[in-house]
C-alpha positions in Angstrom: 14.1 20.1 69.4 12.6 20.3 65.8 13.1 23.7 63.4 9.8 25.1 64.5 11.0 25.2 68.5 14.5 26.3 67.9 13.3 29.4 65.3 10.5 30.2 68.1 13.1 29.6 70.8 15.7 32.1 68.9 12.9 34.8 68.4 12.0 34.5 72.0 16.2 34.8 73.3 16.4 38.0 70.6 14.0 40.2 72.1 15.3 43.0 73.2 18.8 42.1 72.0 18.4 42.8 68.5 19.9 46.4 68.8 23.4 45.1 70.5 23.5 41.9 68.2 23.1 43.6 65.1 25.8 46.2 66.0 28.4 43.4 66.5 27.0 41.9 63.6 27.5 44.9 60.9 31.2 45.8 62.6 32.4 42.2 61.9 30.3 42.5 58.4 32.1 45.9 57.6 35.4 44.8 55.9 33.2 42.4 53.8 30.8 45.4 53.3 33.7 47.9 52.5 35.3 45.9 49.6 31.8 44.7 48.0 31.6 48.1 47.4 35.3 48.7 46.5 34.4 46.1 43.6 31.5 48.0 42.7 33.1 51.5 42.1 36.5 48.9 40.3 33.6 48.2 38.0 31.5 51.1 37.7 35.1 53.0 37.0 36.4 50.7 34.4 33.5 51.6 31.9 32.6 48.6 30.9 28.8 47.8 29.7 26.7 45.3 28.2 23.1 45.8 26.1 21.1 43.2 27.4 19.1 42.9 23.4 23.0 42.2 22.5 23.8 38.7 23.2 28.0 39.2 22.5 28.0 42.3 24.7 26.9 40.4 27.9 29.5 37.4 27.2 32.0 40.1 26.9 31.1 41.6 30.0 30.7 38.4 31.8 34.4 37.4 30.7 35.9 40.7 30.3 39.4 40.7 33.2 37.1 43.9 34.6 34.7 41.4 35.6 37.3 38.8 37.0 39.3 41.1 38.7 35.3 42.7 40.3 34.6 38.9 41.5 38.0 38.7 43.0 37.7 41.9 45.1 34.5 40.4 46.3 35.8 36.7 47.3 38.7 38.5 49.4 36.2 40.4 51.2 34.2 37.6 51.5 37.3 35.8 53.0 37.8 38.9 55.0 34.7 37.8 57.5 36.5 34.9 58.6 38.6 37.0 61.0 35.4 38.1 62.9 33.7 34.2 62.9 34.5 33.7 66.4 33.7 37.1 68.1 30.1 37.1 66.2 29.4 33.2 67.1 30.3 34.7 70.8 27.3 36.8 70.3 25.0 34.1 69.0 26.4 31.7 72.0 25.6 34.8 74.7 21.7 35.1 73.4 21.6 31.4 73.9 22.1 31.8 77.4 19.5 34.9 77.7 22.1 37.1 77.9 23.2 40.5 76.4 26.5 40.5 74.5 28.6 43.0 75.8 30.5 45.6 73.8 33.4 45.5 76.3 34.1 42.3 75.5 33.8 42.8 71.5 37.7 44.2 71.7 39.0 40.8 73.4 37.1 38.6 70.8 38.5 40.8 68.3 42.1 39.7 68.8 41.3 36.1 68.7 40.8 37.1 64.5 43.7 35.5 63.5 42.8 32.1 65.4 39.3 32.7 64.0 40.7 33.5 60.2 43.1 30.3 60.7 40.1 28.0 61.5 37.6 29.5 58.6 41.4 28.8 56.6 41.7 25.2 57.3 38.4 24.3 57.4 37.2 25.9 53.7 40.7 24.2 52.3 39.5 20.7 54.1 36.0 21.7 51.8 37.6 22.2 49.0 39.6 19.4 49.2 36.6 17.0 49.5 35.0 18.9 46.8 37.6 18.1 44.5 37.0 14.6 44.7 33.4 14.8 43.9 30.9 17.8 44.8 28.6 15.7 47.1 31.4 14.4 49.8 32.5 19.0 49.6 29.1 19.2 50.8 29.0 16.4 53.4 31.9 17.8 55.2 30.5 21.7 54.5 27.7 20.1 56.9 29.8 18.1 59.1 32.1 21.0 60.2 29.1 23.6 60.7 29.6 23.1 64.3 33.1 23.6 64.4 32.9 27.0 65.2 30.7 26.8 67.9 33.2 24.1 69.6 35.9 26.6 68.9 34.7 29.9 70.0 33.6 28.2 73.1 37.2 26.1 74.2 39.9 28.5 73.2 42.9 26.0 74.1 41.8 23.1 71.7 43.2 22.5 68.4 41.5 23.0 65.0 41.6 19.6 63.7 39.9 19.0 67.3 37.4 21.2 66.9 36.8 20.2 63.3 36.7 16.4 64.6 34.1 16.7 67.5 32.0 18.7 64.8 31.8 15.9 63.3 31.2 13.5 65.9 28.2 15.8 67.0 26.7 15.9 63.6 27.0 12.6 63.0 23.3 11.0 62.3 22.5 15.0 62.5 23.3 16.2 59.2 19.8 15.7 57.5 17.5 17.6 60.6 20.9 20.7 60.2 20.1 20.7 56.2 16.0 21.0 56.7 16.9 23.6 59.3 19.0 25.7 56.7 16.6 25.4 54.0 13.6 26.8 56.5 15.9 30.2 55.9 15.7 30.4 52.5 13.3 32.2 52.1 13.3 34.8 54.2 16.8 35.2 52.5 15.1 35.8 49.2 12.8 38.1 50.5 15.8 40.0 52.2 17.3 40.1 48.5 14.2 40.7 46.7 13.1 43.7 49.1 16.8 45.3 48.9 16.5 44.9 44.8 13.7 46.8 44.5 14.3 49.1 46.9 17.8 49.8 45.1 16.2 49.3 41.8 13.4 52.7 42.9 16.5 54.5 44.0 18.4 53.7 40.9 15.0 55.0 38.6 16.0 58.9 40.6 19.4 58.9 40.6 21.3 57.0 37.8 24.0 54.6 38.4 23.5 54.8 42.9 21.6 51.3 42.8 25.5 50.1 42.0 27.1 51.0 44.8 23.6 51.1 46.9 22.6 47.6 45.8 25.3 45.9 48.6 24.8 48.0 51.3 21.2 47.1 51.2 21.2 43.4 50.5 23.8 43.1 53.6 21.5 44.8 55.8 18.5 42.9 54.8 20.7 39.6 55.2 22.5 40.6 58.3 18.7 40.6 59.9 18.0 36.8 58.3 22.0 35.5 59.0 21.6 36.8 62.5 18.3 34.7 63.3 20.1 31.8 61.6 23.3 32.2 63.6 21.2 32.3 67.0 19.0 29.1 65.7 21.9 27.0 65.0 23.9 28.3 67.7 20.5 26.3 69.7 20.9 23.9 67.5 24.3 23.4 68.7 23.1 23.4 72.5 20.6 21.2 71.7 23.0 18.5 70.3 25.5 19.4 72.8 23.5 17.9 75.7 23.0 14.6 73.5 24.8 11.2 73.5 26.5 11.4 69.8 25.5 9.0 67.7 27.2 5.4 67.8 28.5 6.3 71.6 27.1 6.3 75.3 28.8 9.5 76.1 27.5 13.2 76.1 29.4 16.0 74.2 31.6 17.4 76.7 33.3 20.7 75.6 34.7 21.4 78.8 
């Protein structure tokens, strides 16, 4: 299936399902959500300023610990979504199948967290490994894994490195069509930032200092909309290669 089929195809399995998806999608986005803005009020707190006509001002800001210490609060909450990987990519993986996720079965994906926070674990470390040897081969395997997940949620009982492994078998000869795929998103993920901005930036005009802590509230719910049509897309994209002979073998993925 090209981009163009598997965006229509997602569009066409979200009708109706936005509601119940997007639900699941802001209570696994909330932890990420809740210290975004912790960091915010850490920064807004600790006084610190810059004058944008003042060139040492802003490279004290941008170095200041206040500012380290902000990022830092941020990458932990970031890290903090990795817990909730598997229950939303249950969600994406139900829509597939024209179906409704169900919010009674949110609570059982929801203790698989530390299985999913191990996996998101051991595969950004494997990234970052490869990363440190040169940049491009971090990306490669970024790319190669992004089915990993998928394999995972779906086959409970098989090992990480497994899951990581057949990712990679699947995506094999796949890697360019999963990039072009990705970058079809972009922008509707700048317009999702741009539109929160502004929005945030009118707000900010009327009440002083709110765009701060208003800022990531909106941009997550503008991108929560665009990572959710992404999530179902590439969970098709995942079907799609699923029922194909991987590259170099006679075989068909078999996740069973």
């Amino acid at each position: 299936m090209e981009a163009r089929d598997l965006r229509a195809k997602a569009r066409e399995l979200l009708q109706g399902k936005w509601g119940r998806v997007y639900l699941i999608a802001v209570i696994c986005a909330l932890p990420t959500l809740v210290f975004q803005i912790a960091a915010a009020v850490y920064l807004y707190l600790s006084g610190i300023t810059y004058n944008i006509n003042n060139y040492q001002t802003v490279i004290n800001y941008y170095t200041s610990y206040q500012y380290v210490v902000y990022n830092l609060i941020g990458i932990f909450g970031m890290m903090m979504s990795g817990f909730f990987a598997i229950a939303l990519t249950a969600a994406y993986l139900k829509i597939t199948n024209n179906e409704k996720p169900e919010m009674s079965e949110f609570p059982q994906l929801v203790k698989r967290g530390g299985e999913s926070g191990i996996y998101m674990l051991v595969m950004g470390f494997k990234i970052f490994f490869w990363t440190l040897l040169f940049i491009i081969p971090g990306i490669i395997k970024a790319i190669a894994y992004a089915m990993g997940i998928y394999i995972k949620t779906e086959n409970k009982k098989i090992s990480i490195s497994e899951a990581l492994k057949q990712s990679q078998d699947m995506m094999r000869g796949n890697k360019g069509r999963f990039v072009y795929l990705c970058l079809t998103f972009l922008g509707w993920f700048i317009v999702a930032g741009l539109a929160a901005g502004v929005i945030s930036g009118i707000i900010g005009i009327f009440a002083s200092g709110a765009s701060l802590f208003i800022t990531p509230v909106l941009s997550a719910a503008a991108s929560t909309v665009v990572s959710i049509y992404l999530g179902v897309t590439t969970a098709l994209f995942y079907k799609d290669l699923k029922g194909r002979p991987m590259a170099g073998t006679n075989t068909q993925m078999n996740n069973e």
